[in-house]
ROBAFI-810429 format. One record per atom (N, C-alpha, C): x, y, z. Coordinates in steps of 0.001 Angstrom, whole numbers, plus 500000, padded with zeros to 6 digits. Atoms other than C-alpha are relative to their C-alpha. Layout:
BEGIN
XYZ/...
END
This chain:
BEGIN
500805498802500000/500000500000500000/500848501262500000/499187498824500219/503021501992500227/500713500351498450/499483500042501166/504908503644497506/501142499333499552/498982501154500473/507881500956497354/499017498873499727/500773501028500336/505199498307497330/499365499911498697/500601499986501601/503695499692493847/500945500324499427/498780500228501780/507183500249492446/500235498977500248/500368501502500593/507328496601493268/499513499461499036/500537500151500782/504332496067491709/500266500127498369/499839500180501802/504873497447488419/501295499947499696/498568500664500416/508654496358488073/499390498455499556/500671501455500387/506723492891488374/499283499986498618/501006499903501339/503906493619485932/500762500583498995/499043499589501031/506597495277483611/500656498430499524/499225501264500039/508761491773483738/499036499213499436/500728500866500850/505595490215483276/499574500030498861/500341499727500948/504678491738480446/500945500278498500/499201500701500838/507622491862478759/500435498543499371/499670501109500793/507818487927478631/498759499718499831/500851500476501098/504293487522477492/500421500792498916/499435499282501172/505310489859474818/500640499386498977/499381501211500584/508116487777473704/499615499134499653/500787501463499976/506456484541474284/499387500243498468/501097499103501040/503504486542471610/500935499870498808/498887499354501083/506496487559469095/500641498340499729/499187501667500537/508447484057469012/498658498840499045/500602500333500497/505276482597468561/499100499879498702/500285499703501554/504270484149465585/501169499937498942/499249500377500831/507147482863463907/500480498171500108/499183500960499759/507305479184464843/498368498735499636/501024500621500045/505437476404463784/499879498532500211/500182501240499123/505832473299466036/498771500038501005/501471500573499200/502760471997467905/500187500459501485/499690499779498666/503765471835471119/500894501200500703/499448498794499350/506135474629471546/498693501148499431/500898498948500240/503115476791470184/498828499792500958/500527499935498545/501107475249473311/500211500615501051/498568499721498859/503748475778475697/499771501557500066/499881498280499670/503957479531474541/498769500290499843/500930499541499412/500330480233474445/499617499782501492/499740500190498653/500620478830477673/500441500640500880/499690498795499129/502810481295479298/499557501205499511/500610498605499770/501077484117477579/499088500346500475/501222499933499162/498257483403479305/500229500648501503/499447500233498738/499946482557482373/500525501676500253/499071498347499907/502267486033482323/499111501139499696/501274499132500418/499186487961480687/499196500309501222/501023500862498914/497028486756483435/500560500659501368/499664499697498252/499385487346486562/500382501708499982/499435498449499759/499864491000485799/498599501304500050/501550498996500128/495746491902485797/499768500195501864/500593499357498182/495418491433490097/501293501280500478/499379498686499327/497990493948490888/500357501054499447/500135498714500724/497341496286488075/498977500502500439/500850499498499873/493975496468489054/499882500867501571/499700499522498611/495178496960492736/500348501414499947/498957499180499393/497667499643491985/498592501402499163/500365499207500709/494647501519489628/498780500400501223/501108500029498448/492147500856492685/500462500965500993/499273499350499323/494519502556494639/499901501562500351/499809498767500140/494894505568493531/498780501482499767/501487499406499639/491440506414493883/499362500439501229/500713499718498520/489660508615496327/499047498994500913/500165501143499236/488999505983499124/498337499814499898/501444500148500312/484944507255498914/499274499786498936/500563500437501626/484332506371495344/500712498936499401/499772500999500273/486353503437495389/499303498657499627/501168501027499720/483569500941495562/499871500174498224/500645499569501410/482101502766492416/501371500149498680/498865500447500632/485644502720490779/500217498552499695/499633501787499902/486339499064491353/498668499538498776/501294500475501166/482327498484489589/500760500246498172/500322499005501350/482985500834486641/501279498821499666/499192501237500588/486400498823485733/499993499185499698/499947501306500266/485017495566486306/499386499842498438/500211500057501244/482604496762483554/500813500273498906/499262499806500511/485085497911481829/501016498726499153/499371501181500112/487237494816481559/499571499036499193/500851500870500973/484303492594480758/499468500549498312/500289499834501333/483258494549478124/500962500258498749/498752499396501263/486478495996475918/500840498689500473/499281501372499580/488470492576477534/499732498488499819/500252501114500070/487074489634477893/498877499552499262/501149500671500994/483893489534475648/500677500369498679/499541499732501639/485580491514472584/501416499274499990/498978500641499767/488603489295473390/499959498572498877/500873501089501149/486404486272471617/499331500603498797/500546499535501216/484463488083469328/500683500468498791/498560499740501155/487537489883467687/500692499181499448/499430500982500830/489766487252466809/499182498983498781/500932500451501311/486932485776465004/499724500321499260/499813498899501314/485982488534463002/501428499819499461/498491499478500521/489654489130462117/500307498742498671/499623501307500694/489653485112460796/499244500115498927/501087499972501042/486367485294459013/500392501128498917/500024498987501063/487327488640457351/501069499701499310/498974500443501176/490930487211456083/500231498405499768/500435501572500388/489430483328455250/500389499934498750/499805500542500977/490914483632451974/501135499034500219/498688500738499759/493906482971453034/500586498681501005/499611501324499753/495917479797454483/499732499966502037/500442499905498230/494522479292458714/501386500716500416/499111499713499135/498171479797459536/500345501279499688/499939498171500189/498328483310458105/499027500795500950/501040499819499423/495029483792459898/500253499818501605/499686500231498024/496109482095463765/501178501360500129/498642498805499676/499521484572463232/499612501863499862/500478498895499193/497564487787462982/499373500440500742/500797500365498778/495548486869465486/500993500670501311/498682499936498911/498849486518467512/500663501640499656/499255499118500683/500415489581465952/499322501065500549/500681498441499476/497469491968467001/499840500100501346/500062499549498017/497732491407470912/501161500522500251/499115499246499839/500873492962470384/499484501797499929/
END
C-alpha cells in the first residue's frame, strides 16, 4: 500500500509483460505443435498474473469514497472491451481474412495482441 510496494508492483507487471510479449512475438514465427502450446501457455499465464495487481495499483489511487464505484465501473470495463471483445475479435479478424491459408490467419491473430 506503500509507495515501494507499487514500484514493486509494476517492476513485476513490467517483467511480466515483457515475457508475454516475447512469448507473443516468438510465437508468431514458429510452427511446432507443442512449443506453440507451451507459449500460448505462458502468455496466458504472464498475461494473466499481471491483471490482480494492476487492478490493485489503479484501485489505489482512487479517492477511498468512490472506490467501491471505481472498482464496479472497471470491472465493467474489463468485461466489456476485455474479455467479451477478446472472443468476438479474433473471430471477426479470421472470418474477414478466410481467403487465406489458417496459419496466416492464427499469426495475425497473435500479431494483434501485440
Amino acid at each position: 500500500k506503500d509507495h515501494r510496494g507499487m514500484v514493486r508492483s509494476l517492476k513485476l507487471c513490467t517483467v511480466f509483460g515483457a515475457i508475454a510479449t516475447a512469448c507473443g512475438i516468438v510465437l508468431s514465427c514458429v510452427d511446432i505443435y507443442w512449443f506453440v502450446v507451451a507459449g500460448l501457455w505462458a502468455v496466458l499465464f504472464f498475461g494473466g498474473s499481471i491483471l490482480p495487481p494492476a487492478t490493485g495499483m489503479l484501485i489505489a489511487v482512487v479517492d477511498p469514497g468512490i472506490r467501491p464505484f471505481a472498482n464496479a465501473m472497471s470491472m465493467v470495463a474489463y468485461n466489456i472491451m476485455g474479455y467479451s471483445l477478446g472472443s468476438i475479435l479474433p473471430g471477426a479478424i479470421m472470418t474477414w481474412l478466410s481467403e487465406g491459408p489458417m496459419k496466416d490467419q492464427h499469426y495475425s491473430v497473435l500479431i494483434w495482441g501485440m
